[in-house]
ROMARNU-359583 format. One record per residue (C-alpha): residue number from 1; chain; x, y, z. Coordinates in Angstrom, 2 decimals. Last residue first. Example, Ala and Ser with C-alpha at 12.3 -4.5 7.8 and 13.67 -1.06 7.14 Angstrom:
BEGIN
+-----+-----+---------+---------+---------+
: seq : mol :       X :       Y :       Z :
+-----+-----+---------+---------+---------+
:   2 :   A :   13.67 :   -1.06 :    7.14 :
:   1 :   A :   12.30 :   -4.50 :    7.80 :
+-----+-----+---------+---------+---------+
This chain:
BEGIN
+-----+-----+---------+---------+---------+
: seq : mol :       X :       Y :       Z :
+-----+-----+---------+---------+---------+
: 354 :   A :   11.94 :   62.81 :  -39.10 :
: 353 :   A :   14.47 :   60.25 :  -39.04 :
: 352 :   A :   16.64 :   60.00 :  -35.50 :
: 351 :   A :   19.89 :   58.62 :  -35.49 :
: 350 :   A :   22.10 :   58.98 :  -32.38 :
: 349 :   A :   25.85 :   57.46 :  -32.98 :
: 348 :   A :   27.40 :   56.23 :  -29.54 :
: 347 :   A :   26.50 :   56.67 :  -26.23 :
: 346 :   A :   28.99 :   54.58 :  -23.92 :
: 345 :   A :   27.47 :   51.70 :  -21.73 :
: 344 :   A :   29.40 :   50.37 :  -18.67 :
: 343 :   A :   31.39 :   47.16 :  -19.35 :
: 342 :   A :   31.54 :   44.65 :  -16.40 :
: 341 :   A :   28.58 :   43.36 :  -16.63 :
: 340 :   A :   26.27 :   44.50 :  -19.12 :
: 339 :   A :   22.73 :   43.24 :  -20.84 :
: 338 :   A :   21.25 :   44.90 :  -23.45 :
: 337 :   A :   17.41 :   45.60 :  -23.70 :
: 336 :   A :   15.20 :   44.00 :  -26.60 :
: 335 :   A :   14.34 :   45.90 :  -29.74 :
: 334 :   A :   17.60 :   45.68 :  -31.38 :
: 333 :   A :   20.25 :   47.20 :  -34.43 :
: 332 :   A :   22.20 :   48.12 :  -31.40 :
: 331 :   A :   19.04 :   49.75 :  -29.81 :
: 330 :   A :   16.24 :   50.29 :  -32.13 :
: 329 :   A :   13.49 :   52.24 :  -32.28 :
: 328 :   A :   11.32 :   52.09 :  -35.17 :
: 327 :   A :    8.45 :   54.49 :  -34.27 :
: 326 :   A :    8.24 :   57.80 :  -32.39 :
: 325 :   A :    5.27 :   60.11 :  -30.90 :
: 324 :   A :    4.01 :   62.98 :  -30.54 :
: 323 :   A :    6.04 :   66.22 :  -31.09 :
: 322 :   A :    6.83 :   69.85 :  -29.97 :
: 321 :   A :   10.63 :   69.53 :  -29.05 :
: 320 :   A :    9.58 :   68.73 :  -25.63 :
: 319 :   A :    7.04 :   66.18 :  -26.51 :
: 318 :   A :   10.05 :   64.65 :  -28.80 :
: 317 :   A :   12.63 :   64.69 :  -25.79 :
: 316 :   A :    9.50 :   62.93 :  -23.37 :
: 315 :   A :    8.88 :   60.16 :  -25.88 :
: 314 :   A :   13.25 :   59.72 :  -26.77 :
: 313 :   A :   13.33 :   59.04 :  -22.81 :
: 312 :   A :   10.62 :   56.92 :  -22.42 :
: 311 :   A :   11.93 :   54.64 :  -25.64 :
: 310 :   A :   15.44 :   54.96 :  -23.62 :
: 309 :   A :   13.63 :   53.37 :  -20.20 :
: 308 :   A :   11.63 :   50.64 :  -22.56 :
: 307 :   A :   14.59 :   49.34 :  -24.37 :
: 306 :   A :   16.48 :   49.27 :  -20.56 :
: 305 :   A :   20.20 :   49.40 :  -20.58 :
: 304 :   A :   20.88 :   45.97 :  -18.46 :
: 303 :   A :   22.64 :   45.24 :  -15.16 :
: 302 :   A :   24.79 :   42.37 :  -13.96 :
: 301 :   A :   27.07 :   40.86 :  -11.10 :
: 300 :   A :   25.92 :   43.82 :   -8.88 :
: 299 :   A :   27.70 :   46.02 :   -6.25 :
: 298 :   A :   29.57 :   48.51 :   -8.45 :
: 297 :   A :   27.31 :   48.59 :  -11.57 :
: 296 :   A :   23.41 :   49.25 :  -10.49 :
: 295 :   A :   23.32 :   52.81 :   -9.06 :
: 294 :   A :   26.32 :   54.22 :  -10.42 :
: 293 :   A :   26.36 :   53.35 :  -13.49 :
: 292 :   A :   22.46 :   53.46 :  -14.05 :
: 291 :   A :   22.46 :   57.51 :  -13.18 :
: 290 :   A :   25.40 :   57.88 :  -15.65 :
: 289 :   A :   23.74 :   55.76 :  -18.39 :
: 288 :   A :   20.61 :   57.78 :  -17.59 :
: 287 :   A :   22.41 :   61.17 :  -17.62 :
: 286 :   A :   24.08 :   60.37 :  -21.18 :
: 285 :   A :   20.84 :   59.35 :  -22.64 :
: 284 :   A :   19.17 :   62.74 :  -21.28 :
: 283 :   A :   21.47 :   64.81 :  -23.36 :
: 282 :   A :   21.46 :   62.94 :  -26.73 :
: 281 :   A :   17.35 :   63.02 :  -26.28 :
: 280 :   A :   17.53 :   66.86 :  -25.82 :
: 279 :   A :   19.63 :   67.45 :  -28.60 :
: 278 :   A :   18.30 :   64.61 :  -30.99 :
: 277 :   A :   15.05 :   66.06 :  -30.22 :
: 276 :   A :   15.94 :   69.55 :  -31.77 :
: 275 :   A :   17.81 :   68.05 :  -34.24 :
: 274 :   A :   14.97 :   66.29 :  -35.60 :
: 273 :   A :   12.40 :   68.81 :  -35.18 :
: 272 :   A :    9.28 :   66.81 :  -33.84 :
: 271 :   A :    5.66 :   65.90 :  -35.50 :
: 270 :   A :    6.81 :   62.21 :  -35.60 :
: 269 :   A :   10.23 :   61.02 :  -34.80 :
: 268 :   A :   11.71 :   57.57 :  -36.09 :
: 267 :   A :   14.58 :   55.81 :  -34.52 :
: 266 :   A :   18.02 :   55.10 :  -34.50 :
: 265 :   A :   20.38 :   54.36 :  -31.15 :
: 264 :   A :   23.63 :   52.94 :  -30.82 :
: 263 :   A :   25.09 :   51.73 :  -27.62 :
: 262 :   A :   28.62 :   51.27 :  -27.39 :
: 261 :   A :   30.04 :   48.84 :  -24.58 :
: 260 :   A :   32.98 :   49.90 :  -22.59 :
: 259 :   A :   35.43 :   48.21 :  -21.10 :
: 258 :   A :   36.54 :   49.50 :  -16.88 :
: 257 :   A :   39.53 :   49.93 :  -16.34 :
: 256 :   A :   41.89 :   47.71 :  -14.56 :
: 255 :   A :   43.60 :   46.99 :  -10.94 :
: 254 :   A :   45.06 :   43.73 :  -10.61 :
: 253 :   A :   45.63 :   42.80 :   -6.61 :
: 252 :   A :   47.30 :   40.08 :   -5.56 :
: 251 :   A :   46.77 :   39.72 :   -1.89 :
: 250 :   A :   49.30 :   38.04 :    0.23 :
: 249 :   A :   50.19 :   41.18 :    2.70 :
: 248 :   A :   46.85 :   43.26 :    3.03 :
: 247 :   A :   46.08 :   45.84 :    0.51 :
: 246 :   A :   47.16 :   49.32 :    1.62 :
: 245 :   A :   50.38 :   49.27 :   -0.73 :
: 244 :   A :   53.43 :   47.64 :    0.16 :
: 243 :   A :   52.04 :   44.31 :    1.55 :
: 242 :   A :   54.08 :   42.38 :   -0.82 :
: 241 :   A :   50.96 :   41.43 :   -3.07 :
: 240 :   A :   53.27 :   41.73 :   -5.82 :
: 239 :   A :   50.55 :   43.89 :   -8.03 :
: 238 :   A :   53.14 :   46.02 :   -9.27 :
: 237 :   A :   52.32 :   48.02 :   -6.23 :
: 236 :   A :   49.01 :   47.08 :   -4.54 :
: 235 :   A :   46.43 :   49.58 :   -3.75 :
: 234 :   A :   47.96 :   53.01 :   -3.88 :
: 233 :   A :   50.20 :   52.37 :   -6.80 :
: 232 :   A :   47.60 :   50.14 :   -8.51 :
: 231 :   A :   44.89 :   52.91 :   -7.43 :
: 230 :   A :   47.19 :   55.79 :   -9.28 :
: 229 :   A :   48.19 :   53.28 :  -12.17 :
: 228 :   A :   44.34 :   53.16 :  -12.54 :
: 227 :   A :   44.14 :   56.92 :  -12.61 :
: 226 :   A :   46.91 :   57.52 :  -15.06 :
: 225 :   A :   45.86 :   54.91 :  -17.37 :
: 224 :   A :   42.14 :   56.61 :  -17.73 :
: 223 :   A :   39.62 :   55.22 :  -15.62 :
: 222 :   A :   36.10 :   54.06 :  -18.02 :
: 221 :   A :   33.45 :   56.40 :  -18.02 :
: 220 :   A :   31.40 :   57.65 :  -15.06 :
: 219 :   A :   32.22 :   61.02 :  -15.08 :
: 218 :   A :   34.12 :   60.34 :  -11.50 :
: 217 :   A :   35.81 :   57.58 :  -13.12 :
: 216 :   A :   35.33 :   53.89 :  -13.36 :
: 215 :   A :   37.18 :   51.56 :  -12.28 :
: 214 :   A :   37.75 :   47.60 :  -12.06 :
: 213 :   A :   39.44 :   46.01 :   -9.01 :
: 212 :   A :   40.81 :   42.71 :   -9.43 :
: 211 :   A :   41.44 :   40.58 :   -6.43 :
: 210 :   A :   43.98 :   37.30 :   -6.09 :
: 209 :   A :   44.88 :   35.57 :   -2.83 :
: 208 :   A :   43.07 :   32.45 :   -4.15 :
: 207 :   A :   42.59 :   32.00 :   -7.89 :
: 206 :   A :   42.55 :   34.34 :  -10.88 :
: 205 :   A :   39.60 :   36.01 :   -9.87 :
: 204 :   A :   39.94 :   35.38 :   -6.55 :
: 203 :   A :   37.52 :   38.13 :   -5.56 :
: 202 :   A :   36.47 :   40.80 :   -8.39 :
: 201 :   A :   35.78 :   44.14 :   -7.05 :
: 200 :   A :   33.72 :   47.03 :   -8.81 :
: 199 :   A :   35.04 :   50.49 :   -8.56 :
: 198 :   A :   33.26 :   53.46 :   -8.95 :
: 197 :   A :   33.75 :   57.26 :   -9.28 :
: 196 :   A :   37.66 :   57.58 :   -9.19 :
: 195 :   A :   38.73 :   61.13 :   -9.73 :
: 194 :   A :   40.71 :   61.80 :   -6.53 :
: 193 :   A :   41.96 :   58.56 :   -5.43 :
: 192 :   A :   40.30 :   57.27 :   -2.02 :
: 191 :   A :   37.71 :   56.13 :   -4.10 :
: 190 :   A :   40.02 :   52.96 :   -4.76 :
: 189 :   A :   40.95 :   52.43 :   -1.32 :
: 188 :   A :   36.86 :   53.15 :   -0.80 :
: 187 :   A :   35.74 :   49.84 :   -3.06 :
: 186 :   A :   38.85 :   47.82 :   -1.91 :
: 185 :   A :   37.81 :   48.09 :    1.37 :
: 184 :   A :   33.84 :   47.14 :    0.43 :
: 183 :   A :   35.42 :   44.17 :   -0.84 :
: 182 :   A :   36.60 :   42.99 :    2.49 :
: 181 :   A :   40.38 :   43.76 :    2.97 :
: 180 :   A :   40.24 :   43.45 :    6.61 :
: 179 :   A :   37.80 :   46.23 :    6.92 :
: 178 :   A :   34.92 :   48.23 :    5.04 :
: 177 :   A :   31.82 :   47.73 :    6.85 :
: 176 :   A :   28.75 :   48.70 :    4.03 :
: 175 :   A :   26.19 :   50.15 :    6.36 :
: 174 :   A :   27.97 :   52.41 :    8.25 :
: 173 :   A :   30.48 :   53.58 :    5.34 :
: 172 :   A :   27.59 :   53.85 :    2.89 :
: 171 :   A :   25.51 :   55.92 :    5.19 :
: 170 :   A :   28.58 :   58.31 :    5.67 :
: 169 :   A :   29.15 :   58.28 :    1.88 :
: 168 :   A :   25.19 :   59.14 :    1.20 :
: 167 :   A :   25.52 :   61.89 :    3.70 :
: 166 :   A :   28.56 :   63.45 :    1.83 :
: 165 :   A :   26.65 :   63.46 :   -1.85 :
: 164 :   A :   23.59 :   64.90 :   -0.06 :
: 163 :   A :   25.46 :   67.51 :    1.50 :
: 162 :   A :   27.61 :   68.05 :   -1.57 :
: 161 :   A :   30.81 :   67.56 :   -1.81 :
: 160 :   A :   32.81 :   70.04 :   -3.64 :
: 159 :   A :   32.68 :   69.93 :   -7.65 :
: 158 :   A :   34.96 :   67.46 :   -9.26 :
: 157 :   A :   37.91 :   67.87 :  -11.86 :
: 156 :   A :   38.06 :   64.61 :  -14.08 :
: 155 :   A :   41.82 :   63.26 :  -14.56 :
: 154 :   A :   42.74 :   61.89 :  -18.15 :
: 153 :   A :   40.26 :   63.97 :  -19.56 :
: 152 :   A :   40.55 :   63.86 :  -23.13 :
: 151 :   A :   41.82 :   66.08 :  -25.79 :
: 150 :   A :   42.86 :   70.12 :  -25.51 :
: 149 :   A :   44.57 :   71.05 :  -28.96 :
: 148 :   A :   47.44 :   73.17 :  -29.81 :
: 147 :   A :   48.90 :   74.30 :  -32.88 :
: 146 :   A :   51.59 :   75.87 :  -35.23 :
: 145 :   A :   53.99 :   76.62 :  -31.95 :
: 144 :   A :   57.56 :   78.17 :  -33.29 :
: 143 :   A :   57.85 :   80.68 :  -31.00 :
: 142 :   A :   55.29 :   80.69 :  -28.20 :
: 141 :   A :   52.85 :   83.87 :  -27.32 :
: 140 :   A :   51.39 :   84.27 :  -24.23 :
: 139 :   A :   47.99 :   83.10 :  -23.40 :
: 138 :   A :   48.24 :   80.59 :  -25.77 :
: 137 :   A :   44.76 :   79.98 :  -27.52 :
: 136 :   A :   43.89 :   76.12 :  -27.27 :
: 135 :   A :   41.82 :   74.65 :  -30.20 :
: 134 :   A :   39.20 :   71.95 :  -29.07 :
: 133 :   A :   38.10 :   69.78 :  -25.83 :
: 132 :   A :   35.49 :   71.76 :  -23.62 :
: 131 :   A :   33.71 :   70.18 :  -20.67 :
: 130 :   A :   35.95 :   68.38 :  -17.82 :
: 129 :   A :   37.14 :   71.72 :  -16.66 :
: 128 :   A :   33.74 :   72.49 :  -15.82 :
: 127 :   A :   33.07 :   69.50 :  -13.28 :
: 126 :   A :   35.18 :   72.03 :  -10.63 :
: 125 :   A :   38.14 :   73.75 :  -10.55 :
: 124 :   A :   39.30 :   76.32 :  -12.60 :
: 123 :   A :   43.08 :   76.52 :  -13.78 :
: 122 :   A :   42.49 :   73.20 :  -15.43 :
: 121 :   A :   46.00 :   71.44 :  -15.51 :
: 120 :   A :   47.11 :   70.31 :  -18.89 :
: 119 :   A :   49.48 :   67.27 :  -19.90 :
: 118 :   A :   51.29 :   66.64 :  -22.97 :
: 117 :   A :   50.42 :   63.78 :  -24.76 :
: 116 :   A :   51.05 :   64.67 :  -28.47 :
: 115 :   A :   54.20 :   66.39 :  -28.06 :
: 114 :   A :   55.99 :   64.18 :  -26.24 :
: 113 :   A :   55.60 :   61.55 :  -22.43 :
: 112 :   A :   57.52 :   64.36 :  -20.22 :
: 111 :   A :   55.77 :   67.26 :  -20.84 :
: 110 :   A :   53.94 :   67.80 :  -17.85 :
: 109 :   A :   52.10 :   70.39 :  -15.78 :
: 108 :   A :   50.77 :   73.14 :  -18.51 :
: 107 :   A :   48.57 :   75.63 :  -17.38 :
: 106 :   A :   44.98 :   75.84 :  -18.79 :
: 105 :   A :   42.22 :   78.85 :  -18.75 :
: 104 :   A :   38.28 :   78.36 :  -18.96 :
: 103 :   A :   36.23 :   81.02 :  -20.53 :
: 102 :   A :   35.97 :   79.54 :  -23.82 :
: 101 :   A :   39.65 :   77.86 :  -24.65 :
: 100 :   A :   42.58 :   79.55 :  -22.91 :
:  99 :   A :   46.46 :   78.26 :  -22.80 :
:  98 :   A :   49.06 :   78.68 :  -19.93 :
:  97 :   A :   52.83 :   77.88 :  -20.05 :
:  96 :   A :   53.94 :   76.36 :  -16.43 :
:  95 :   A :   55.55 :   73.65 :  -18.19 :
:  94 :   A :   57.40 :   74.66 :  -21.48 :
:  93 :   A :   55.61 :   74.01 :  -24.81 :
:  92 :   A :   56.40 :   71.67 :  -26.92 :
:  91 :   A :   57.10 :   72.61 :  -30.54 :
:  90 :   A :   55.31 :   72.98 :  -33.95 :
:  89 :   A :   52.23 :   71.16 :  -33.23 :
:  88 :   A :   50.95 :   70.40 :  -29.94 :
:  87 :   A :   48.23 :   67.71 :  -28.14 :
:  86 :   A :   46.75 :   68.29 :  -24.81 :
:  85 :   A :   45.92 :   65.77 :  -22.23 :
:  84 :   A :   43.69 :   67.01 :  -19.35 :
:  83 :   A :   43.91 :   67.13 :  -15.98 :
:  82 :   A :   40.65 :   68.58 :  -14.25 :
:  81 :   A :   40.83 :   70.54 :  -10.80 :
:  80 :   A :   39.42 :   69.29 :   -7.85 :
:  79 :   A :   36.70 :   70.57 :   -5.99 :
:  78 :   A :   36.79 :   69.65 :   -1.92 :
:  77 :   A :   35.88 :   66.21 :   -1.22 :
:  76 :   A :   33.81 :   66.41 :    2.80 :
:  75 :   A :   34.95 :   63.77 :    5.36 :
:  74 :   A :   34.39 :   60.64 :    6.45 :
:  73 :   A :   35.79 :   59.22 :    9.75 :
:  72 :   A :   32.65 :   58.17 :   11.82 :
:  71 :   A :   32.84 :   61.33 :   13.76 :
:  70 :   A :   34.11 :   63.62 :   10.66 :
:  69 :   A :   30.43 :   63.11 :    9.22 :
:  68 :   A :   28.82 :   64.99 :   12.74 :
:  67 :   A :   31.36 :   67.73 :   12.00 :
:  66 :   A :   30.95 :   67.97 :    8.45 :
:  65 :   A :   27.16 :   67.99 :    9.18 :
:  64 :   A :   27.40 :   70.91 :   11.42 :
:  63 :   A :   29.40 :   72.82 :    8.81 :
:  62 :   A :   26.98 :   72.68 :    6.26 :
:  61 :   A :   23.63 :   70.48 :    6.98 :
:  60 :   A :   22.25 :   67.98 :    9.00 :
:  59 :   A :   19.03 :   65.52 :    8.63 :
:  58 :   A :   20.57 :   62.45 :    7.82 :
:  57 :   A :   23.58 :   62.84 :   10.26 :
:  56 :   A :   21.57 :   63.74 :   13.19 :
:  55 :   A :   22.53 :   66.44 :   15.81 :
:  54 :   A :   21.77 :   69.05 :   13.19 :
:  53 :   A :   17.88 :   67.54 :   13.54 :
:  52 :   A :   17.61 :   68.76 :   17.08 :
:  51 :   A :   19.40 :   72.14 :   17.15 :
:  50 :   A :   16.99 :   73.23 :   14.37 :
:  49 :   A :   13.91 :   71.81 :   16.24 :
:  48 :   A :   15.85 :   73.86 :   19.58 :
:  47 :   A :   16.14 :   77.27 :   17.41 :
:  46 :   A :   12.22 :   77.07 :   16.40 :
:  45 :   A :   11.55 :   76.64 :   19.99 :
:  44 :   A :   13.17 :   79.61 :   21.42 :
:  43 :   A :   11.51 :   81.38 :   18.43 :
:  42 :   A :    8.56 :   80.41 :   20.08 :
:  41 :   A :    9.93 :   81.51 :   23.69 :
:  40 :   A :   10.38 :   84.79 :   22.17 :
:  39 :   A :    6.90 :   85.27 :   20.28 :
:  38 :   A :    5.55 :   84.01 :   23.90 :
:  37 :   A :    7.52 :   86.92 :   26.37 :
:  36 :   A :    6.24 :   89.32 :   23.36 :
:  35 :   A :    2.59 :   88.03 :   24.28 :
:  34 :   A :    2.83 :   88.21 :   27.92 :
:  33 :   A :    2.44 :   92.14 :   28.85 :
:  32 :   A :    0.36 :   93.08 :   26.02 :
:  31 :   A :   -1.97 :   90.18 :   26.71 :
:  30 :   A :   -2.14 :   91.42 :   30.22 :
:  29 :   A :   -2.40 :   95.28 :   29.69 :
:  28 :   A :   -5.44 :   94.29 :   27.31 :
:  27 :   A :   -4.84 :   94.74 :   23.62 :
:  26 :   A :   -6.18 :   91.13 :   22.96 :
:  25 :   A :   -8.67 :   90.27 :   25.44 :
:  24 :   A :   -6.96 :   88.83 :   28.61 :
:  23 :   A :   -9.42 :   90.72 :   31.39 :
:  22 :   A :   -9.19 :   89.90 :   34.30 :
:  21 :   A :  -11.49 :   87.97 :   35.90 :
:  20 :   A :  -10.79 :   84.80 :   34.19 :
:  19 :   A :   -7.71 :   84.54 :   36.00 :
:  18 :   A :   -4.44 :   84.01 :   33.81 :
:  17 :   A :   -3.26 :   80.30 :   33.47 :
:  16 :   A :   -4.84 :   79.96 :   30.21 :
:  15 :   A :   -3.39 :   82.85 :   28.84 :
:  14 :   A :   -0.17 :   81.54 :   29.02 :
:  13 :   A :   -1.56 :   78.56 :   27.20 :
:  12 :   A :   -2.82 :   80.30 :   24.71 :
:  11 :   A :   -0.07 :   82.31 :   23.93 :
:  10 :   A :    2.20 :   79.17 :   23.77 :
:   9 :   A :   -0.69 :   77.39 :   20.87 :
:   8 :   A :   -0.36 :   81.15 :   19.02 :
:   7 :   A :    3.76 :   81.01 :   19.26 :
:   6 :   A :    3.97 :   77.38 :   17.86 :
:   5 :   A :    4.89 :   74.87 :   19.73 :
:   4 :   A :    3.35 :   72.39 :   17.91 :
:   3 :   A :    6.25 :   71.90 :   15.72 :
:   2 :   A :    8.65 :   70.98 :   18.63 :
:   1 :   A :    9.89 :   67.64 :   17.22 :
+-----+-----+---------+---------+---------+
């Protein structure tokens, strides 16, 4: 807004109003005298342009931005830690007992549902407790334990907010009005629940006064149990549509997971390490089915995996990896793209010939 006023276009001006019989050449008493009034009132301006666009949700930042956000009722995620389900040999270990794999640690929370579904807390938070899975080294030592293995993420740990993850919820909260049980309430009672990336909402899907809600986690993959019995809970308790959950009295609601839909790939690379593109390609796959998750599958009826996006893809992995070109892709034994609704795609084997 105050770009122009820059400290040579002030100077100038000042100037301007001086005499033209005195001299206002630069080292003259009166330059010297006016120009460090200028660099200040510049910087005066540079402050008020800053002031200006933290007043404005789009164009905020940090703490300001939290503050504008909290005005409409939305405010920053903090990082979460992951839950994971661990599997033991030998004997279960007490809660509280903590296990290390890489340079992440683990304390156990729960032990209640056996041995091979006992529950792990990521002592990090953050997206990197969602990473590793393999052999867990106690900490301390435990008599009688033969083994102990860190499986799947029953609870995905998230990063803090961004700025440009909390902006897009404040825009989504103005322009998408979530009341009276609308879908766009079910949407955030569901995202309410730490973990929860997505939810699409089916109305009267088994007649009037019903409403499934299907999720998807923060990674994008279908909820685990936990996490849809957290939204059921929250939602609509033993979906009675009693009113005792945040769903209005007389609505039904079914909360599921979302089904997934395995997409193979094979091709043909030419001039191109094999593995070498698999890596890359493998890698870029799983950020485009993320990136078309939540872009396309919430608010839409159906979406495809693009033939032409994942030939792209596999092109740019094998100019990486040194090569030129590919023939004989396929996608589920196809050349055409695959259409989705309700499933979200899962990568599943990669096969790439040299």
């Amino acid at each position: 807004m105050f770009e122009h006023m820059t400290y040579d276009y002030i100077l100038e001006k000042a100037l301007e109003k001086v005499p033209n019989n005195i001299d206002k050449r630069q080292g003259s008493i009166i330059y010297d005298a006016i120009a460090p009034a200028c660099a200040e009132i510049a910087q005066i301006y540079i402050d008020l342009n800053s002031v200006f666009n933290m007043s404005f949700v789009t164009s905020s930042s940090g703490d300001y931005l939290d503050r504008k956000c909290a005005d409409f009722g939305v405010y920053r995620k903090n990082a979460t830690k992951a839950i994971r389900k661990g599997k033991f040999q030998g004997v279960i270990p007490i809660v509280g007992s903590r296990f290390g794999l890489n340079n992440l640690t683990y304390k156990v929370i729960n032990v209640n549902d056996g041995i091979d579904n006992v529950l792990l807390e990521c002592e990090q938070e953050g997206v990197v407790g969602n990473r590793d899975t393999g052999l867990l080294i106690p900490i301390e030592e435990i008599d009688g334990l033969t083994s102990a293995t860190l499986d799947d993420v029953i609870t995905p740990g998230e990063n803090r907010e961004t700025d440009e993850e909390l902006i897009d919820r404040q825009q989504e909260k103005v322009k998408k009005s979530a009341t009276s049980g609308n879908i766009y309430h079910y949407q955030k009672w569901a995202r309410d629940i730490n973990g929860i990336g997505a939810a699409k909402v089916i109305p009267r899907w088994d007649g009037d006064y019903t409403v499934k809600v299907i999720l998807v986690d923060s990674m994008m993959k279908p909820a685990s149990s936990q996490l849809v019995d957290k939204v059921q809970q929250y939602i609509d308790p033993n979906k009675e549509g009693k009113g005792k959950g945040v769903a209005p009295i007389g609505a039904k609601c079914t909360v599921e997971p979302a089904t997934s839909t395995t997409i193979d790939i094979t091709g043909q690379v030419i001039g191109a390490n094999t593995q070498d593109t698999k890596t890359i390609f493998t890698k870029e796959i799983n950020k485009y089915f993320t990136d078309i998750i939540s872009d396309n599958w919430q608010d839409r009826d159906s979406y495809s995996v693009s033939y032409a996006r994942i030939g792209s893809i596999l092109l740019d992995a094998i100019s990486q990896a040194g090569g030129s070109d590919y023939t004989n892709l396929t996608i589920n034994g196809n050349t055409t793209n695959i259409s989705l609704s309700n499933q979200v795609p899962i990568l599943g084997t990669v096969t790439l010939n040299g």
